[in-house]
N, C-alpha and C positions, 0 to 999 in steps of 0.2 A: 773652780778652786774656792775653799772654804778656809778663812783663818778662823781659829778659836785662842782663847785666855782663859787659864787658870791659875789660881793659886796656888802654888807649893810650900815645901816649908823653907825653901830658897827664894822665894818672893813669887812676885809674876813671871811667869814662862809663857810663850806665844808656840802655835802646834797650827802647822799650816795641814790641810788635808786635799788631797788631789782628786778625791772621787770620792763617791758618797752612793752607797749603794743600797735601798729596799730591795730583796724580793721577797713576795709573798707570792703565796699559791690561790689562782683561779680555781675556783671550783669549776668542771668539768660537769656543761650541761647534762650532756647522757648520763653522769651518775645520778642527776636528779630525776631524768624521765626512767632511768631502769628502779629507784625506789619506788617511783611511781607506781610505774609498770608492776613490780613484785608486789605491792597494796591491792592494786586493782584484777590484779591475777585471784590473788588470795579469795579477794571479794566475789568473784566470777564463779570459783570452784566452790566457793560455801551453798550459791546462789544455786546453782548448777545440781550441787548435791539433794539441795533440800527439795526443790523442784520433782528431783527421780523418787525420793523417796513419797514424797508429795503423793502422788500417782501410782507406787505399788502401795501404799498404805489404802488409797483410794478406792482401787482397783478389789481388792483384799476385802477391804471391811463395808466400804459405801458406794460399789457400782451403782447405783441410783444416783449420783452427785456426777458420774461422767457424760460426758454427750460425746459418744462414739464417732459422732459427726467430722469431729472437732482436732488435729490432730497437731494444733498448734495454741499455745494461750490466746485468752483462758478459755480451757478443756473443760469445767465444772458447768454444773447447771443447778438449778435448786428444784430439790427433790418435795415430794408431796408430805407434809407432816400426818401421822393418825389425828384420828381423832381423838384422842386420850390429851393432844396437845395443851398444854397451861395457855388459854386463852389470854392471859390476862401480862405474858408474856409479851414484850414488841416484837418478838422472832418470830411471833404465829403470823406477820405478813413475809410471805413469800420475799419480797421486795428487798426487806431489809436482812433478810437470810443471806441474799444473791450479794446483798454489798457487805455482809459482813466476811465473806470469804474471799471478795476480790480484796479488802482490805488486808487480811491475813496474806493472801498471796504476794500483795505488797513489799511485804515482811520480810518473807523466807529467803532465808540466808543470811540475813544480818548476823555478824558475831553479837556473841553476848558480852556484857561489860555492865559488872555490880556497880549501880550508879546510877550506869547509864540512860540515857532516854533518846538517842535520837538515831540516824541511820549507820550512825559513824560506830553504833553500839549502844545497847539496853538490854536493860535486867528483865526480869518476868514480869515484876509487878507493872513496872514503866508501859510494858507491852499491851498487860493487860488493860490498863488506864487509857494510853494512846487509841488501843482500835476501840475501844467503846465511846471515848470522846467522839471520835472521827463519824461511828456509824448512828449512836442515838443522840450525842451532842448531854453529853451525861460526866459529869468530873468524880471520877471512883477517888480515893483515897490511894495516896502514892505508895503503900507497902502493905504487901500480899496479909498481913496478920489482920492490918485494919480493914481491908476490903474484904474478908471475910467476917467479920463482927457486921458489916453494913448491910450484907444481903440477908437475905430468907436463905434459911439453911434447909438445903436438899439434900436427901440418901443416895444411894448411888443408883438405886433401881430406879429410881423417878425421876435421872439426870435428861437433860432434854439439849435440843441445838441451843447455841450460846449461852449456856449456864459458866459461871465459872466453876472451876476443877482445883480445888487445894489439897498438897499433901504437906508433908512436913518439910525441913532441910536435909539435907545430906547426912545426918544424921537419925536415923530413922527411930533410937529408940527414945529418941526426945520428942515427944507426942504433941509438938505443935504448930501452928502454920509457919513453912517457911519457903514454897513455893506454890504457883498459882498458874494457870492455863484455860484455854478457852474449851469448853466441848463443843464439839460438831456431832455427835451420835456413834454411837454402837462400839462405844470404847475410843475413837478416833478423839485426839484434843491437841489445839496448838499453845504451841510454848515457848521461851524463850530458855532453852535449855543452856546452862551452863558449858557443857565441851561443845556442842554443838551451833548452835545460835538459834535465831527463830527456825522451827523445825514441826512439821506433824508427828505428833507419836502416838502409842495404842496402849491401851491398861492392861492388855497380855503382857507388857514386856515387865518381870518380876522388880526390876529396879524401883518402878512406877505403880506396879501393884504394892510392894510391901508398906511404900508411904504414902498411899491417900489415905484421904481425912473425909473430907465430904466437900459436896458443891454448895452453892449458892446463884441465887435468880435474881436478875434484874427485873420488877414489875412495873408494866406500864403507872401506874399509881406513883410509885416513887419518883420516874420521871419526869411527868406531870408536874407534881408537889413541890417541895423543897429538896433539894438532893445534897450528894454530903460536900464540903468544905475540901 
């Protein structure tokens, strides 16, 4: 039992109360494990997706990257570069080819998110900065415009494994960088594609043909040296 006092405009009045009642509502652990759950589903089928495509893209354009052996990850191997290869490239070792795709494999699936940079979701250029940190220990410039003024500018005939891949934005008759991707060879290049998330794609597909721009090469020389801020 609770007495209270208040003032009225008849003076003091006294208000006895017999019960006093909270209720508020528990939140209901399973609706927290089913957001979960619906997150982590989500995450599973991006992963899942890019994975299938991963391997008909593979299959398709760079059967020399698969080990038939192999019918579980990772399925890739690294394939013999020509001899035409830009020596002067780090991807002319075998080694660092083989960990630039377990890297990207990493990857695939992640949603994309303009901004972003970490597993929870990243943009292109994030993507492209993250796997070259990770595999030459090299800091690109965080946005696809400036990381293409930093490299050696390459045509598309003389694109080579891990060159970067620039086209424009989503806007294609605006002619200038506004997304970026890794090549892997023979049209195959990974990217942090906007509907998709990290994802392998091919420059047959018209979307991606009509906005490249041109590539760019990371050269042993510049890693070495000073590299960019």
């Amino acid at each position: 039992m609770r007495r209270l006092f208040f003032f009225s405009i008849v003076g003091w009045m006294a208000l006895t109360i017999t019960s006093f009642t909270v209720q508020a509502r528990v939140p209901d652990p399973r609706e927290t494990i089913k957001v979960h759950s619906q997150k982590s589903s989500a995450t599973t089928i991006r992963r899942i997706k890019a994975l299938r495509k991963a391997r008909e893209i593979f299959r398709k354009y760079l059967p020399e990257y698969i080990d038939s052996s192999v019918v579980t990850e990772p399925w890739w191997k690294t394939a013999v570069v020509g001899s035409d290869f830009d020596w002067r490239s780090p991807f002319y070792s075998s080694a660092i080819r083989y960990e630039l795709l377990a890297k990207i494999y990493e990857w695939l699936g992640t949603r994309y998110r303009y901004g972003g940079a970490s597993r929870r979701g990243i943009d292109c250029s994030a993507f492209t900065k993250r796997i070259m940190q990770a595999v030459l220990s090299v800091n690109l410039p965080r946005v696809s415009r400036s990381q293409a003024t930093a490299l050696v500018r390459i045509g598309e005939d003389s694109l080579q494994f891990g060159d970067l891949i620039f086209f424009t934005g989503t806007n294609r008759k605006i002619r200038r960088v506004g997304h970026v991707g890794i090549y892997i060879g023979n049209g195959v290049f990974a990217h942090a594609s906007t509907g998709r998330g990290v994802v392998f794609s091919h420059l047959s597909d018209g979307h991606y043909r009509k906005r490249f721009l041109f590539g760019g090469r990371i050269l042993n020389a510049e890693i070495a040296g000073t590299f960019w801020n």
